[in-house]
N, C-alpha and C positions, 0 to 999 in steps of 0.2 A: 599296277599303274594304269595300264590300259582300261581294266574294269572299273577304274576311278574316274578316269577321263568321260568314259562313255558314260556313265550313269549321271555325272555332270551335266552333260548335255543335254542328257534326255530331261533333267533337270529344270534346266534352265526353259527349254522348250517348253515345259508344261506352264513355267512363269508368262511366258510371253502371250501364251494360249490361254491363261485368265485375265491377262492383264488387259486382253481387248476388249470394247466394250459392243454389246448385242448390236447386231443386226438391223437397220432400219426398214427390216421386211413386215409386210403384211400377213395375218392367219390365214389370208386366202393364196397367198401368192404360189403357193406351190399346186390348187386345182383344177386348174385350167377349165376344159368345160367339158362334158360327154363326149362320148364320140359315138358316129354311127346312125345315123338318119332310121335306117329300119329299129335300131333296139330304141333309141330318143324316142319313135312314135308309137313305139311299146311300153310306156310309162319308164324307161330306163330301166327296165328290167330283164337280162340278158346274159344272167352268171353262168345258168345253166344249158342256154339255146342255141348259146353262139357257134357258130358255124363260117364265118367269113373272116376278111382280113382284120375285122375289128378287135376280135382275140385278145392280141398285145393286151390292149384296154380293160377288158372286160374281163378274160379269161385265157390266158396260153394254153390251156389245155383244149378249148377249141378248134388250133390248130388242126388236129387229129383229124378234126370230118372236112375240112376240105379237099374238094376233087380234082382240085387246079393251082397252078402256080396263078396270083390276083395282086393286083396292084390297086388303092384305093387311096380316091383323095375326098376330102369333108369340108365343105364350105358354109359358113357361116352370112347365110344371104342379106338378111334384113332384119329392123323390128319396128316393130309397130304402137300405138296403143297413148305414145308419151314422145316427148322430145329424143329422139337418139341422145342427143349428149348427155340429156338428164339419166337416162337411163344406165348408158352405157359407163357412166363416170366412178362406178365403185368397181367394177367388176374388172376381173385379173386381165382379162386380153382387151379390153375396150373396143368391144366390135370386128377386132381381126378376123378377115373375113377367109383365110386361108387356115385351118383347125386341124390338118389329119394328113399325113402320108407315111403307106405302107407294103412292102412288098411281100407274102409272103406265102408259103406254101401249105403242106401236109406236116414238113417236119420244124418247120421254123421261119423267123421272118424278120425284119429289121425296119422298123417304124421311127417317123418323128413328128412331135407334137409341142405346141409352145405351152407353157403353164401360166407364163405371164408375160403381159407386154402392155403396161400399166405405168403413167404419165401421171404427176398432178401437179397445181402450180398454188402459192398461196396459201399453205395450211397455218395452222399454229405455230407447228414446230418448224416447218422450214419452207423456201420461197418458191424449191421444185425437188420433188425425189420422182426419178424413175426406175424402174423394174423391168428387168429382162431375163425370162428365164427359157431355157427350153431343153427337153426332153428326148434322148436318142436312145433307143432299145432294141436289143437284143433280144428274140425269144426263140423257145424250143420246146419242142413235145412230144413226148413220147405214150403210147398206146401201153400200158403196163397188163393190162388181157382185155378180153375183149366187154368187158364192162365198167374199168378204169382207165384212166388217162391223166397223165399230169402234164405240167407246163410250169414254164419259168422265164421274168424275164433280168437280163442284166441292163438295167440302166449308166446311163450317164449323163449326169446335168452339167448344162452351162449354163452361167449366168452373169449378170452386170447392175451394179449398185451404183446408182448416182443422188447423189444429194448435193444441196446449196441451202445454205444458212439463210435468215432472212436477210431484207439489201444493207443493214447497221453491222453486218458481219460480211467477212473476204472468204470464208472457208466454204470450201466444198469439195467433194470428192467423190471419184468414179472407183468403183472396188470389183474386183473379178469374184467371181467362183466356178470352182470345179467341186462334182460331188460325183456319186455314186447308188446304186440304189437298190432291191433286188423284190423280187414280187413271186409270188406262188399259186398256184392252182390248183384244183381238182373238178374233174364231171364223173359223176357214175351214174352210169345209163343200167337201170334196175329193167327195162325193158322199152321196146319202141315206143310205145305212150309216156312213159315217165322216165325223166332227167334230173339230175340233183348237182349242184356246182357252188364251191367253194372259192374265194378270192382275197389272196392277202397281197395289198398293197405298200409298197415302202416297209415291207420287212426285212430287215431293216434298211432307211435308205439318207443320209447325211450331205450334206453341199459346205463345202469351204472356203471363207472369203480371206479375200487377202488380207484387209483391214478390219476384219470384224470377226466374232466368234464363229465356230459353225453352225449351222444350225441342222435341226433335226428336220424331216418330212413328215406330216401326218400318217398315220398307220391307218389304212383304210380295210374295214374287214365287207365282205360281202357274202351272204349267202340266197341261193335261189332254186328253183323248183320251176322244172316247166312241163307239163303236163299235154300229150298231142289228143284232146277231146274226142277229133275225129279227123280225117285223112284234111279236111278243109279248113280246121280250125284247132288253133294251138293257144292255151293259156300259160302266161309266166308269173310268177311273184317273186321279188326280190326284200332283202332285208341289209340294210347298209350303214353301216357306224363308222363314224371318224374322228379318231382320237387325236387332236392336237394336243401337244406338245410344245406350243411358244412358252417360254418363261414367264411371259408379261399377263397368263393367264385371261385374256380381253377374249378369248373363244372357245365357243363350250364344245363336246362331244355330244353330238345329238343323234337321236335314230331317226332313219328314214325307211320308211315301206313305200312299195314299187308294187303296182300292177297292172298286168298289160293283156293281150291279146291280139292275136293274125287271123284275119279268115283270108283266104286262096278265094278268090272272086272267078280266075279264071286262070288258065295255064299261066299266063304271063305278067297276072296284077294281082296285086297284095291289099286293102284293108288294113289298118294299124286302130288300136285305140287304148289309150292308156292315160292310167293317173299315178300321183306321187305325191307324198308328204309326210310332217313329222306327228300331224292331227288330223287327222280325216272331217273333226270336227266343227271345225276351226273352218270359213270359206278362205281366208288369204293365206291360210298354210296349205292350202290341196292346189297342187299343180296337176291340168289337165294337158295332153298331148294326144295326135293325128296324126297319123302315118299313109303314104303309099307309097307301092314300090311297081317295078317293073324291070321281068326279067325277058331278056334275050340273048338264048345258048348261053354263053359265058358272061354277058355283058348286063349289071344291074346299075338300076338309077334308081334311089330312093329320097322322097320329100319328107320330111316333118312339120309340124308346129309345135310348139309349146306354150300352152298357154301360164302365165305366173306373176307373182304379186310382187313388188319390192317393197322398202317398208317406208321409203317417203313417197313412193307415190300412188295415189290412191285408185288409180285405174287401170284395169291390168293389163300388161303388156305381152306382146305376140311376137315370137322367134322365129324365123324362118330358116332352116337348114337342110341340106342336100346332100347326099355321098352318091360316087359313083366309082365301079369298080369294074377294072377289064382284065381280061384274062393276058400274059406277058410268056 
């Protein structure tokens, strides 16, 4: 009787779990935006390089080379090029100017970052949806010999759904979610000049709304290669695929290559310069980016640019972003 009762239920629960209807999230809502002012000004490419608290992001297994317990925050300064609003109006955080905090060590660390914080008023379908998501992580790393390293992170997503019908309808509704998430890493260091890093993101990683199905997180793979030229100059390459998962199929999986470069100017200042895109050939698919940085003892500031295309508008617009990172 009991194992009747129970399988009933679970029963019943699976009904209730198709019987809601999708999500009124966006394909992008779940990717927030880079992180990391020095790897940004390295064409975003950083699978293999990473060395700072940026890790979580990019790579857990970078944990390992840090020297110091670091604290780092990412600010999202300005843009340029277009109307802010214009520009800012598709994108998951709409300008949020606070992108990054993180505390974390040698052997682990515990970061948080928004994926989305996205407003719209007047669409087709409805009169206003907003989107709030954000991202808390757990990471850890272990040194498996002295030429591998892995990392891992556990997430936890919170989130909030709001929608309103147009004004010929009363309905609307505010919908929570909780999810979970989990992310994997690898660096093998083949030698002081050569680095190789792997990155699996939202393997596997799910969010559940109150009112609405769950939905899945895009599977972000990355691989990269960073090569140290000479004691003064470091080149990176990344390769990066993201395979959405919406039902509603409106977002394709596209590759991106990533390439960058640092020369060491002087003990204390960095040189950045990098590009990215899905066509090299293509001028409004090639995004270009600039970096500096500056260290002192424990203490770095790093600027970026980005330079990049959107697709209504036809002149290209310029990012401004900052991290900075102190020893705790």
């Amino acid at each position: 009787m009991k194992i009747f009762v129970a399988v009933f239920l679970i029963f019943l629960s699976a009904i209730s779990c198709f019987a809601k209807q999708s999500s009124p999230i966006l394909p992008n809502s779940f990717d927030g935006i880079p992180i990391g002012a020095r790897p940004i000004g390295m064409g975003e490419s950083f699978v293999a390089l990473v060395d700072n608290a940026d890790a979580p992001y990019w790579n857990p297994a970078g944990l390992v080379f840090l020297k110091s317990n670091v604290c780092t925050f990412m600010f999202d300064l300005a843009r340029s090029g277009a109307r802010r609003k214009a520009i800012v109006s598709e994108e998951p955080l709409q300008g949020k100017w606070f992108t990054y905090l993180s505390f974390c060590s040698s052997l682990g660390g515990l970061s948080w970052r928004p994926l989305s914080n996205f407003r719209e008023v007047d669409t087709g379908l409805y009169s206003e949806r907003e989107i709030k998501i954000n991202k808390y992580t757990l990471s850890y790393a272990i040194p498996y010999s002295p030429e591998v390293s892995f990392g891992m992170n556990i997430n936890y997503l919170y989130g909030i759904l709001g929608i309103a019908q147009d004004s010929s309808s009363s309905y609307a509704n505010i919908s929570t979610g909780n999810g979970w998430g989990l992310d994997w890493g690898m660096i093998y260091t083949h030698s002081p000049l050569l680095k190789l890093g792997i990155f699996l993101e939202n393997s596997p990683a799910y969010i559940y709304w109150s009112d609405y199905r769950s939905d899945r997180l895009p599977l972000n793979l990355r691989v990269g290669m960073g090569l140290k030229m000479a004691k003064f100059l470091t080149l990176a390459s990344d390769f990066e695929q993201r395979f959405y998962v919406r039902k509603s199929g409106d977002a394709k999986s596209l590759a991106v290559y990533h390439l960058g470069l640092e020369y060491i100017l002087t003990r204390n200042i960095s040189l950045r310069l990098g590009m990215f895109g899905e066509n090299f050939s293509e001028k409004r698919k090639v995004n270009y980016t600039y970096g500096f940085g500056y260290t002192r003892e424990s203490y770095l500031l790093d600027f970026a640019l980005k330079r990049y295309y959107l697709d209504d508008i036809p002149a290209a617009i310029y990012s401004y972003l900052c991290s900075l990172s102190l020893p705790f």
